[in-house]
C-alpha positions as a Markdown table, in Angstrom:
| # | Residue | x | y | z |
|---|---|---|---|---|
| 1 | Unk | 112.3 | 143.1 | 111.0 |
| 2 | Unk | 111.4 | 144.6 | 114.7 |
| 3 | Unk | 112.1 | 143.3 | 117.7 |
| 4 | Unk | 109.1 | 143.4 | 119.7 |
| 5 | Unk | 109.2 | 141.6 | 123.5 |
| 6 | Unk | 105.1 | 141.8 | 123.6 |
| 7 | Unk | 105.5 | 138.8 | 121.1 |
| 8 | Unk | 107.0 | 137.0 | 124.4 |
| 9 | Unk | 105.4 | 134.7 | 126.4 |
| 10 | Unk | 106.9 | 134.0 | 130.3 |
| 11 | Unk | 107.7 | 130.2 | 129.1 |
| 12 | Unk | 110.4 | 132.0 | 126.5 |
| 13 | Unk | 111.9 | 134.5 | 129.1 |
| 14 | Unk | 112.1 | 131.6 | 131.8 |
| 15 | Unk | 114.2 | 129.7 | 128.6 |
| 16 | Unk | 116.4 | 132.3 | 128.3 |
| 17 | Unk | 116.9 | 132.6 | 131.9 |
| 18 | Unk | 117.4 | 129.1 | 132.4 |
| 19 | Unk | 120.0 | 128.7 | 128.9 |
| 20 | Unk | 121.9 | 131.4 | 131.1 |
| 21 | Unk | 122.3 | 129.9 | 133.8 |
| 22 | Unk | 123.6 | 126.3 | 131.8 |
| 23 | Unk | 126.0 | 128.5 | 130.1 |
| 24 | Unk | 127.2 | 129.7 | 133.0 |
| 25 | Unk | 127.3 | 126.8 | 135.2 |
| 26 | Unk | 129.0 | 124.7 | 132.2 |
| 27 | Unk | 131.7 | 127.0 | 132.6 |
| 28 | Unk | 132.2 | 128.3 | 136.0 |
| 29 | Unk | 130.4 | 125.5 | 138.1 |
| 30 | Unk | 132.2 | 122.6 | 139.7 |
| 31 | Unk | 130.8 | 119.8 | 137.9 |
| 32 | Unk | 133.1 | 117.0 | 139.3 |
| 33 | Unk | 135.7 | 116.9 | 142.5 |
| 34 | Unk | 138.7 | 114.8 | 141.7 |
| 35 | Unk | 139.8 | 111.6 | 144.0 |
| 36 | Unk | 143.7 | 113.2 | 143.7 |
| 37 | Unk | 144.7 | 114.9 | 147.1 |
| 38 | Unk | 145.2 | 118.1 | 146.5 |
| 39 | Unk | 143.0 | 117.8 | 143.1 |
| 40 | Unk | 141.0 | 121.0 | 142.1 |
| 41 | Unk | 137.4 | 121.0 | 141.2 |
| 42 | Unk | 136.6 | 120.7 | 137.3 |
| 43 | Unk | 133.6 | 122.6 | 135.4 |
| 44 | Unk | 131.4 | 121.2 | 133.1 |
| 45 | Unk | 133.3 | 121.8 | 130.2 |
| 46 | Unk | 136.8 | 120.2 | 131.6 |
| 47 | Unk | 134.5 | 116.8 | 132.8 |
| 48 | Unk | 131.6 | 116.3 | 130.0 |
| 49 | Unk | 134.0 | 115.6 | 126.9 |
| 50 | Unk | 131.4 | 115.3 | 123.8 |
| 51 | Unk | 128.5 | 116.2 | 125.9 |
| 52 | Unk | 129.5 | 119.6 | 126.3 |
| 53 | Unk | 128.6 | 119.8 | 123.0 |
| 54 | Unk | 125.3 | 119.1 | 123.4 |
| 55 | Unk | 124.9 | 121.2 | 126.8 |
| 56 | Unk | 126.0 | 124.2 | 125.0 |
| 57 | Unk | 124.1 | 124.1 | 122.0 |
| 58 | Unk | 121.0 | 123.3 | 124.7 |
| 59 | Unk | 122.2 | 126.4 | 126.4 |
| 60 | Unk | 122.5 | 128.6 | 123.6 |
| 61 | Unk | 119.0 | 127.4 | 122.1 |
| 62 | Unk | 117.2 | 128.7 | 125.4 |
| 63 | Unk | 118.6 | 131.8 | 125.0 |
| 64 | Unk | 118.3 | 132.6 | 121.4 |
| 65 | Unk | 114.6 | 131.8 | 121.4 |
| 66 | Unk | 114.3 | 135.2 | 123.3 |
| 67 | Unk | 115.4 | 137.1 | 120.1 |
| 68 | Unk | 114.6 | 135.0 | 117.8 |
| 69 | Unk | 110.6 | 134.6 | 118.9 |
| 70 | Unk | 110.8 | 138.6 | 119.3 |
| 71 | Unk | 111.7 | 139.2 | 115.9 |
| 72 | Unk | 109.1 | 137.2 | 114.3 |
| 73 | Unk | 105.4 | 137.7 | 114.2 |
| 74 | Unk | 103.9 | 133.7 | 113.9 |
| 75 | Unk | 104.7 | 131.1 | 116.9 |
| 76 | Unk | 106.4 | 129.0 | 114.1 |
| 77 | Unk | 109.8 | 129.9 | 115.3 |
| 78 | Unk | 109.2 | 129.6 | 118.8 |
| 79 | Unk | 107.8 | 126.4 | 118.3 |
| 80 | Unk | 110.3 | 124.9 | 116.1 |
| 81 | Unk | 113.0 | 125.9 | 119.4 |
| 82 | Unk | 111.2 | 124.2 | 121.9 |
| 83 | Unk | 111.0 | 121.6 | 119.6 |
| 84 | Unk | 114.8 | 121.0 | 119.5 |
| 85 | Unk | 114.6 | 122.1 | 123.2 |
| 86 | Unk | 112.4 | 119.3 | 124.5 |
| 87 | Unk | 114.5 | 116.6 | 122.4 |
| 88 | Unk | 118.3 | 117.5 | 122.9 |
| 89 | Unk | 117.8 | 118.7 | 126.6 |
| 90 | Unk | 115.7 | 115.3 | 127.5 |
| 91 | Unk | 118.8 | 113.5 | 125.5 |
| 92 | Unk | 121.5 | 115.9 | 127.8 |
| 93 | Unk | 119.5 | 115.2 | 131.1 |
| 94 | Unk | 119.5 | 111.2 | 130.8 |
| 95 | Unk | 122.9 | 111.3 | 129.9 |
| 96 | Unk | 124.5 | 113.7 | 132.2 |
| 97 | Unk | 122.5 | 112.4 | 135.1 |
| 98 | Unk | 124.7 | 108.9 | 133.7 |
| 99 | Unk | 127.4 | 111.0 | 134.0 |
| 100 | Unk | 126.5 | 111.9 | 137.6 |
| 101 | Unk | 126.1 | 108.6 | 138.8 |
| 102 | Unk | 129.0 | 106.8 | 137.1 |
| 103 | Unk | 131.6 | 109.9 | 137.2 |
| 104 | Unk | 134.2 | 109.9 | 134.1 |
| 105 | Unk | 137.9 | 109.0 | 134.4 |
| 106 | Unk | 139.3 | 112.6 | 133.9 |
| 107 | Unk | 142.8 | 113.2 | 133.8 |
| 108 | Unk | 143.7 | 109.5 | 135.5 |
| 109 | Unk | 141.2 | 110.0 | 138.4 |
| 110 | Unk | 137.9 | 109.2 | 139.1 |
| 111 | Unk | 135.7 | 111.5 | 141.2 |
| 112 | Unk | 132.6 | 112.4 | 142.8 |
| 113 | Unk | 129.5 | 114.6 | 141.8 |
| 114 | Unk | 129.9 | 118.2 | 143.0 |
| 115 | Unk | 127.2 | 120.5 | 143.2 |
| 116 | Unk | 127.4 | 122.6 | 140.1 |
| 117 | Unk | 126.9 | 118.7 | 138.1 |
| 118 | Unk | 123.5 | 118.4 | 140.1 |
| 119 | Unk | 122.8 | 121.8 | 139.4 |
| 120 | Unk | 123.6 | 121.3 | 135.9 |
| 121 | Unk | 121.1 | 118.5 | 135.6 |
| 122 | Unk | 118.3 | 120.1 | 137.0 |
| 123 | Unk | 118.7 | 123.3 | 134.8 |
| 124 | Unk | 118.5 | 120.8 | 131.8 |
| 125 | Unk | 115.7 | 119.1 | 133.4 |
| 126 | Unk | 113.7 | 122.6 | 133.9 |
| 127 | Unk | 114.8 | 123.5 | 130.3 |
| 128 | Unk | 113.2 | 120.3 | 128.5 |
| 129 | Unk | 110.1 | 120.7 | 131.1 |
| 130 | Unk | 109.6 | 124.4 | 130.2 |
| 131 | Unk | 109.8 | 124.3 | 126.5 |
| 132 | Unk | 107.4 | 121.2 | 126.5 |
| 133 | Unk | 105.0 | 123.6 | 128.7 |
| 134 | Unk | 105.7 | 126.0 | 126.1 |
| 135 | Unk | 104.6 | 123.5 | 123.0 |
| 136 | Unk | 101.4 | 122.9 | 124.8 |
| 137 | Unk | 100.8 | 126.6 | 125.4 |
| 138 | Unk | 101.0 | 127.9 | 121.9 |
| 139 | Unk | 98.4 | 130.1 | 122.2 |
| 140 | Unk | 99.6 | 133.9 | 122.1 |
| 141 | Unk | 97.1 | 135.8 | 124.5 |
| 142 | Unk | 95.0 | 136.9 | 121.7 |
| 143 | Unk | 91.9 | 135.8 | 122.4 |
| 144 | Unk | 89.0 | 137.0 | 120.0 |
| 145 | Unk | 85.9 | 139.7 | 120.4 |
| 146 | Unk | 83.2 | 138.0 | 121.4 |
| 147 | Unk | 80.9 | 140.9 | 120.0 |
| 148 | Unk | 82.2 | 140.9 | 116.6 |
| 149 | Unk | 80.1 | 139.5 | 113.9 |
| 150 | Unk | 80.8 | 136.1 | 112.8 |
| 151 | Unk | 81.5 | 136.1 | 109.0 |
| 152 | Unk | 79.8 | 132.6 | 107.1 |
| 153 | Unk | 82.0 | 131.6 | 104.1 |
| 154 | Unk | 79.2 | 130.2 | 102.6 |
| 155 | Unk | 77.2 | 133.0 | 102.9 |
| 156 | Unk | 79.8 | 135.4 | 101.7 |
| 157 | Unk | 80.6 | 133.3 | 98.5 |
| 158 | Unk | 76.7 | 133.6 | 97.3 |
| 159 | Unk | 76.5 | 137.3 | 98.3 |
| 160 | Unk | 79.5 | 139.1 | 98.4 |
| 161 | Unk | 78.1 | 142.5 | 99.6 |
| 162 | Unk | 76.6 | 140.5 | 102.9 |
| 163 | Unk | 80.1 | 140.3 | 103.6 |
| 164 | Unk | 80.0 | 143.4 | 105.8 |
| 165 | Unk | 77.2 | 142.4 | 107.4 |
């Protein structure tokens, strides 16, 4: 098995781009600011309970497309990723933009939306967006001679030695 990023196309680097920056901002972003005096911000991963299940599974399916559509020569894999992309980020970005607008009792308090939750939401939106660009672009550049000689099956299966032809 090689690892060759020709096999790439930009919608699979802008995945694994984008799954970064989810991972990142489920754990370092402030997702929600608490109504406590004094409260500190929470991340992602403090505020989502069960859903940041799902964001991290969406995050680290963006990235591993990268590697995983580098190591193998048909589109199969790739497309079988945005697959899962498309479906489980679409489910992530309906449910944390819920989450956004009706803020989770965490710890007691209620809060309000900070800027990493927004942030957070449009990341999953670009994710489900790009992988369902990718699904319609499953072409993979190679586009074929137009000078080479067409080969008729039919042809070919009465006379085999026209088969060169």
């Amino acid at each position: 098995m090689t690892f060759r990023l020709g096999r790439l196309r930009s919608e699979e680097y802008f995945l694994g781009i984008l799954g970064v920056g989810l991972l990142w901002m489920l754990f370092a972003g402030e997702w929600l600011k608490s109504d406590i005096p004094g409260g500190i911000p929470l991340s992602g991963w403090e505020t989502l309970g069960i859903l940041r299940w799902l964001l991290l599974t969406v995050a680290l399916l963006a990235i591993g497309i990268v590697p995983a559509t580098a190591a193998r020569r048909s589109a199969a894999t790739a497309l079988a990723f945005d697959v899962f992309l498309v479906v489980l980020a679409g489910i992530g970005l309906v449910t944390v933009g819920l989450d956004l607008v009706w803020p989770p009792d965490v710890l007691g308090a209620t809060g309000t939306a900070a800027a990493g939750g927004i942030l957070g939401c449009v990341l999953l939106g670009l994710i489900s967006a790009t992988a369902l660009m990718s699904l319609r672009n499953e072409s993979r550049g190679n586009k074929p001679d137009p000078s080479a000689p067409v080969i008729d099956a039919d042809q070919v299966a009465q006379d085999p030695s026209s088969a060169g032809q």
